[in-house]
C-alpha positions in Angstrom: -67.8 40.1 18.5 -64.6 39.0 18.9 -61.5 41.5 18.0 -59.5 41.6 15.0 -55.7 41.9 14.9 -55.9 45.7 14.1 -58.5 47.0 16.9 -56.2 45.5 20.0 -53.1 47.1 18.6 -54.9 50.3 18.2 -56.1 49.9 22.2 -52.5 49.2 22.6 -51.2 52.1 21.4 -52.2 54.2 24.0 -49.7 52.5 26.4 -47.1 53.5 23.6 -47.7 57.3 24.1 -47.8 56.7 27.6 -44.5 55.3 27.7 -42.8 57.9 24.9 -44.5 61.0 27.2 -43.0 59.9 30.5 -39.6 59.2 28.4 -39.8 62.3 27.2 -40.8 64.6 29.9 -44.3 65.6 28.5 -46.2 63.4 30.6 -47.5 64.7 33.6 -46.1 63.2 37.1 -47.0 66.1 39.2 -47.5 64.6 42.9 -46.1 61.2 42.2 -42.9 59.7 43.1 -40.2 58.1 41.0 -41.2 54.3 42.4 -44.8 55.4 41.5 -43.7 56.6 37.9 -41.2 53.6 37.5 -44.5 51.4 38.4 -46.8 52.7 35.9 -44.6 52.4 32.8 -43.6 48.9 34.4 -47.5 48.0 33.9 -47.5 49.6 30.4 -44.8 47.3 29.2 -46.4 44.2 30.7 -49.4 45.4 29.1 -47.7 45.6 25.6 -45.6 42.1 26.3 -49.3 40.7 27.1 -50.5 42.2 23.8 -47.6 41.0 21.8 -48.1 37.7 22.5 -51.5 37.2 22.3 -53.0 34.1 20.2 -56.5 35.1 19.6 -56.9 37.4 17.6 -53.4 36.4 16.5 -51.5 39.1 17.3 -48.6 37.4 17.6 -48.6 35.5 14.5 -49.7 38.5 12.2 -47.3 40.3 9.8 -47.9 43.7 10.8 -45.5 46.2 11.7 -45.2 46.3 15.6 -42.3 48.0 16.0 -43.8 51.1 17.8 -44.7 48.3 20.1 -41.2 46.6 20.3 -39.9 50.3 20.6 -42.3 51.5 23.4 -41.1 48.1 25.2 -37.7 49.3 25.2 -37.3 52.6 25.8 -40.0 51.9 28.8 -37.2 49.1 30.4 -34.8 51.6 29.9 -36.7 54.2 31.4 -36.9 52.2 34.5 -33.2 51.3 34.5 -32.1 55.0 34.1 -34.4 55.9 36.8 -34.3 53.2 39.4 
């Protein structure tokens, strides 16, 4: 059965709390480095982007709010800025 709109954005949001833990200090990095750290909130943005821009289901297209997504992108770049 194929996925609707609101069950990938649900999967999704688990890379959204990743990314706002590690922002915010409550995710735990103990015994990795900062190019490790920097890595894994790269491939939870990607992951999001991906998400974002599926076509089927039409995630892209649909009318629901996404901006914890949108957010989660952006404050994970800027993570990776601030800490490159």
């Amino acid at each position: 059965m194929a996925q609707t709109v609101t069950e990938v954005l649900t999967a999704a949001t688990d890379s959204v709390t990743l990314i706002d833990a590690v922002n915010g200090g409550t995710y735990n990095v103990a015994g990795m480095t900062q190019a490790e750290i920097n890595e894994m909130v790269q491939r939870n943005v990607d992951h999001l982007e991906l998400i974002l821009a599926y076509t089927d289901p039409d995630v892209a297209g649909d009318s629901s709010n996404k901006s914890s997504y949108t957010g989660a992108i952006t404050t994970g770049n800027t993570y990776i800025s601030n800490n490159s």
